[in-house]
N, C-alpha and C positions, 0 to 999 in steps of 0.2 A: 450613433452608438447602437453595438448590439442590445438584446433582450438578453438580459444575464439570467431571467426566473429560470430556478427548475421545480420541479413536481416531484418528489418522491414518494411516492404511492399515496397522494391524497396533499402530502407533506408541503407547502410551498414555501419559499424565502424568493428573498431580492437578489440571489446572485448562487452560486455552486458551494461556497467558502462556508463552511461548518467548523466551528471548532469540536475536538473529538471529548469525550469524557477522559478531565485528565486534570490535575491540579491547574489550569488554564480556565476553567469551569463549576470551580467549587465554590463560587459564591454568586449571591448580585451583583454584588460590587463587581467583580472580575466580567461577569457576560454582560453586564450592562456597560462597561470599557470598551468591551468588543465590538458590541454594536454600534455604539460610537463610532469605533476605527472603520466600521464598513462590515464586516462578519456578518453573513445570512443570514445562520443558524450557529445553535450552540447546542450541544449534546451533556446535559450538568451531570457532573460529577456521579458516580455511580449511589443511586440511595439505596440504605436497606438498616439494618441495625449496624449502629456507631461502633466504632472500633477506635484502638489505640495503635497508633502506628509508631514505628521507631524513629528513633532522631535522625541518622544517617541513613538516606532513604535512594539518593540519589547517585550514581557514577555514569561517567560517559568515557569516550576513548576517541584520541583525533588521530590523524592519518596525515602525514606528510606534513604536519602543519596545520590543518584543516582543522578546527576544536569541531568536537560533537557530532564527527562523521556517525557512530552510534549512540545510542542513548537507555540507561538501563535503570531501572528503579525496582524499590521492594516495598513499595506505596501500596496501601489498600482502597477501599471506597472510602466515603464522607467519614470522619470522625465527625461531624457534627450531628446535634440530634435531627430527623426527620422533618420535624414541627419546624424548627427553623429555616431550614430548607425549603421546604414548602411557603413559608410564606414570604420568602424570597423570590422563589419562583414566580409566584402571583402577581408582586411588584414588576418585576422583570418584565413579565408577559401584557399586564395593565402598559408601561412607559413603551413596550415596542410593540405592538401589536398585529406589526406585518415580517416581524422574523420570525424565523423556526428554534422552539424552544422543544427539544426532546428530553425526557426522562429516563435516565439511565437506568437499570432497573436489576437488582443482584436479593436475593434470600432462597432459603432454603426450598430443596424441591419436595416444596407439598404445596396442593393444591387451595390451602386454604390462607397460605401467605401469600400467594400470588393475585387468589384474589381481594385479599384486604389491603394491597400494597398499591396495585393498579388502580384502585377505588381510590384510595386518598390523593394520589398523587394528579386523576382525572379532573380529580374535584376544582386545581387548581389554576389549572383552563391550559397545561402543557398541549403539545400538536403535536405528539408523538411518543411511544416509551420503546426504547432497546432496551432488550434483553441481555444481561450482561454474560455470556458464557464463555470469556476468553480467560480471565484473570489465571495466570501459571501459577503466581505464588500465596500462600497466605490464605486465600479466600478456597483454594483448590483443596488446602490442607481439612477444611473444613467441609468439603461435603460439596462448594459450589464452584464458580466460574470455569475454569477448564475442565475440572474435575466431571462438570454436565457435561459442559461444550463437547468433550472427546466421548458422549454417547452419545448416540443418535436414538436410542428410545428416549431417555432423558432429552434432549433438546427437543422433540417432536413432544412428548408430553408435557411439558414446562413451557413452550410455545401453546398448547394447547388450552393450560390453563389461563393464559393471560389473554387468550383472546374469546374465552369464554364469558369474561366479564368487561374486556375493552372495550369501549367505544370512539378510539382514536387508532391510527395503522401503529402496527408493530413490527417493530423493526427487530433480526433477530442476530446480535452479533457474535461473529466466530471466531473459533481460536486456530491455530495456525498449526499448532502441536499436535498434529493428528496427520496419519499418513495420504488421505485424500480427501480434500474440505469437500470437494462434491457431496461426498457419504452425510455429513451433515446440514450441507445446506439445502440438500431434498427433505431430510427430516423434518428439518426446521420450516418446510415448503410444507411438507406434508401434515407436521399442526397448524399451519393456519399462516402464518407470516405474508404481513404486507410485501414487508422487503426485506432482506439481509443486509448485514456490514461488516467489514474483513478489510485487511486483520487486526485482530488484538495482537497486546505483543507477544515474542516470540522467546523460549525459556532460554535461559542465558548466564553466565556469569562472569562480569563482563575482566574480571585480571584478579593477581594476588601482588602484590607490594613487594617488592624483591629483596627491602630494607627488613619487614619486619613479620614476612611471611603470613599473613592477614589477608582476607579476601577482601575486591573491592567491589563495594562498600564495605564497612567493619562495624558491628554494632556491639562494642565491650569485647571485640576480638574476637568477634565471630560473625558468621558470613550467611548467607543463603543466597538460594538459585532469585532470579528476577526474572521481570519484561523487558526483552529489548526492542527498539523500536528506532527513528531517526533515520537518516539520508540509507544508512546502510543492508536496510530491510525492502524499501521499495522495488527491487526486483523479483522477490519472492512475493510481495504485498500483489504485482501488477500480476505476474502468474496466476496466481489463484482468483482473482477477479476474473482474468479471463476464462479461465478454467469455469467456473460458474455461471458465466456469460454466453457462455458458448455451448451448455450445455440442455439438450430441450427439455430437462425435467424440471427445471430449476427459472421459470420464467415469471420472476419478481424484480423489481428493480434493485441496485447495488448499490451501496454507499462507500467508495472507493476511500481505506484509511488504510496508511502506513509509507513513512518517507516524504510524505507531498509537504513543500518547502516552496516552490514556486509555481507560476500559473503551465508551465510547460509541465511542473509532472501533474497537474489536473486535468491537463491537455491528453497529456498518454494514459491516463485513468479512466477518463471518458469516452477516449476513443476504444478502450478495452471492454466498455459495457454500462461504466456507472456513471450513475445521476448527477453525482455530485462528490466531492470529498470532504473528508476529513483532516484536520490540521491538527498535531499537539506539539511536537519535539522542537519543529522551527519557531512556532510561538514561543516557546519555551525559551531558546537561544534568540529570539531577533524581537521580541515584545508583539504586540497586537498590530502595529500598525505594518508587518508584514504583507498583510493583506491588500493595501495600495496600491502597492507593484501588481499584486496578483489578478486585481481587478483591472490597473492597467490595463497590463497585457495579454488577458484575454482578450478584452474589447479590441487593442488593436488585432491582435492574430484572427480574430473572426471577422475582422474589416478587411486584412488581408486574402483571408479566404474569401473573402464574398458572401458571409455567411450573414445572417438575420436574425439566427440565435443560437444560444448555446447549445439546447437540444438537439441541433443540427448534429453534433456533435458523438452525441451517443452511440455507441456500437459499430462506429464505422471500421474501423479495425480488427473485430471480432472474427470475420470472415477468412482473414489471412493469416493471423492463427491455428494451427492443425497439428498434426501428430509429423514425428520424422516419416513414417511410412509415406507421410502425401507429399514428401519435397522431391525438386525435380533432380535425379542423381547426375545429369546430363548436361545441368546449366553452370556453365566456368566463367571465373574472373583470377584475375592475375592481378602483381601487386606492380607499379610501374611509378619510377621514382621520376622527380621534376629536379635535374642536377639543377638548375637556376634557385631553387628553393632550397634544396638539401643544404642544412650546416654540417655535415660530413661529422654529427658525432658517434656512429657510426650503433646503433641502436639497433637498428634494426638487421644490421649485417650478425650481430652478437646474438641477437635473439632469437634468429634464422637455424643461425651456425650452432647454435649450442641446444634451441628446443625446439626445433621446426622440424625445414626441410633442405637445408642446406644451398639454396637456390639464390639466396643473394653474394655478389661477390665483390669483392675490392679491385677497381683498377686504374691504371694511370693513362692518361689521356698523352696526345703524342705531345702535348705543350710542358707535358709533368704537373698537370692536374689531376689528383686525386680523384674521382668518383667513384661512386656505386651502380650495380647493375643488376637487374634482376634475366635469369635466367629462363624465362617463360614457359620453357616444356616439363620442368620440373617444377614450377610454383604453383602449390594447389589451393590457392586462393583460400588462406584459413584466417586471413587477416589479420593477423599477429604485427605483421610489420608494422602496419598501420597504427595498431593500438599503441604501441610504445611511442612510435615515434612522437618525438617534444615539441615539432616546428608543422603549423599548421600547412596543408597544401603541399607540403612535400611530397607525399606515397600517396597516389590514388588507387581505390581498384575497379581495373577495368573490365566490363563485361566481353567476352570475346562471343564469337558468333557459332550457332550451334554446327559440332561437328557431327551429330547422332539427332535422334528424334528426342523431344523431352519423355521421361522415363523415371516411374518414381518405385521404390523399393516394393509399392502392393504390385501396382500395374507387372515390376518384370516377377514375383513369385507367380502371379496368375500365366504369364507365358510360361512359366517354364513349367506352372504343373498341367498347362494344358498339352505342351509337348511332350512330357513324360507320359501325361495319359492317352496320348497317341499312339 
């Protein structure tokens, strides 16, 4: 068996799997489940001064079939008071004492709540507090979570204060609604932050009811923006991890959240720079014991790789990551179908012909077989075919052999301005 530990800035648990702060985390009862099912760590529920939240809080949207490809809510932090939270916490942390219990952490940007908040909540022997600066709705309207998170003096001073008086790593979470997370995750670098974690959810709203024209959610027939988050965010989510990971201002370790559902998308989380992830949307849909499989199958894939631990793991991908300017303009592949696999439903001929490059063609074989053909000197390898097509192994794409020298969009402006300046 591999070594499942990770470390995040000080932070340790028995495995990468954290559950994120999220209705999955707002009790004892609930993390003390968790840790049962196997879950590392747990990030509780965001504290700060209680609120009331609405009854119809939640809506999702499925895809092809698929329930809860997104997932959107207009949830705020704990409605419950502090005091009790806390002393859940401390139960929590007494019965597990080798997971990671972090404190989610949300109030107003002054200096002197942050540090009476970080104080009570240290008291209770937590191993970690996030900063909550994602929250879009609700809390944003009030002065806090996004409404910090999308500045970067605010996150840099509000990280500042919390770690004037912590004495546990601080972890500084981001919002996504902001044109380049970089901009704040050096902020957030630059007061003080053990580590960062991204993303919060992303503003949203997720349909309106075609019956009774009503957004959804509906609360007495009325609607507001939310967080989305679920399967359908993790490309955006792995972006901007990398994006932060790859960047030399910003060298804190990362708590990879948004979309992670199985141990393959922790796998491509990690390999993008972070320590570990965060789970809420599929706990949400598939219960705690998600986590099973996920434990599984790292273990096996790290055996498969050869690998000793997870750590192995981190940042290995980061490298290959780059800007369009650094890809090679030079390097071709072609889409090349297997007639023995092909079911001729002709998918990829339509999707060619109608939004491509017109390079696949219909023909009849001398027996009056039906196939497909792709025409090689015009297919520019944009992988279109591929992706539609329904039947696995059918369409490969093939690398062909370089006709030119590799050559990338910087490299040919640099020849051409040094020829001009000839």
């Amino acid at each position: 068996m591999a070594d499942l530990r990770t470390n995040l800035a000080g932070i340790t648990s028995p495995n990468p799997f954290w559950l994120a702060s999220a209705p999955p985390t707002n009790s004892g009862y609930q993390v003390q489940r968790a840790f049962e099912a196997g879950w590392g760590g747990a990030v509780w529920k965001t504290l700060g001064e209680p609120i009331i939240n609405t009854s119809a809080r939640f809506a999702a949207i499925s895809f092809q079939g698929k329930k809860v490809a997104g997932f959107n809510n207009i949830e705020l932090i704990t409605d419950r008071p502090l005091d009790v939270n806390l002393k859940e916490i401390y139960e929590t942390k007494k019965r597990f004492p080798h997971h990671a219990i972090i404190a989610s952490l949300m109030v107003e940007p002054k200096q002197e709540k942050w540090h009476e908040i970080v104080k009570r909540v240290e008291d209770v022997g937590v191993d970690g507090l996030e900063l909550n600066f994602g929250c879009p709705h609700g809390m944003a309207e009030r002065g806090m979570g996004a409404a910090s998170g999308q500045q970067p003096d605010l996150v840099q001073a509000q990280t500042t204060w919390a770690k004037e008086v912590a004495k546990t790593p601080v972890i500084v979470k981001l919002t996504p609604n902001i044109t380049d997370i970089t901009v704040t995750a050096r902020a957030a670098v630059n007061g003080g932050a053990d580590a960062i974690s991204m993303i919060n959810t992303i503003n949203s709203l997720m349909g309106v009811d075609l019956d009774s024209w009503q957004t959804v959610p509906s609360v007495a027939g009325k609607g507001a923006h939310g967080g989305y988050c679920g399967p359908a965010v993790k490309p955006i989510a792995l972006n901007m991890v990398a994006e932060c990971a790859r960047h030399p201002a910003i060298a804190v370790p990362i708590s990879g959240i948004g979309g992670v559902g199985t141990w393959q998308d922790a796998v491509e989380f990690m390999l993008m720079g972070a320590t570990g992830v965060q789970v809420c949307t599929a706990a949400m849909h598939h219960g705690f014991s998600i986590v099973e499989d996920m434990i599984d199958g790292l273990n096996n894939y790290l055996e498969e790789k050869g690998l000793a631990s997870v750590s192995e793991l981190i940042g290995k991908s980061v490298a290959n990551y780059s800007e369009w300017g650094n890809l090679d303009l030079n390097y071709r592949t072609v889409a090349s179908i297997n007639t023995d696999v092909c079911i001729h439903c002709n998918k990829c001929h339509i999707a060619c012909e109608d939004t491509s490059h017109q390079c696949i063609e219909r023909k009849i074989a001398l027996d009056g077989t039906p196939f497909l053909h792709v025409r090689e000197e015009d297919c520019v390898g944009c992988n279109l075919c591929s992706i539609v097509c329904p039947e696995p192994g059918a369409i490969d794409m093939i690398t062909l052999p370089y006709e030119q020298p590799p050559m990338t969009w910087n490299e040919r402006q640099t020849v051409l301005a040094t020829y001009k300046g000839k």
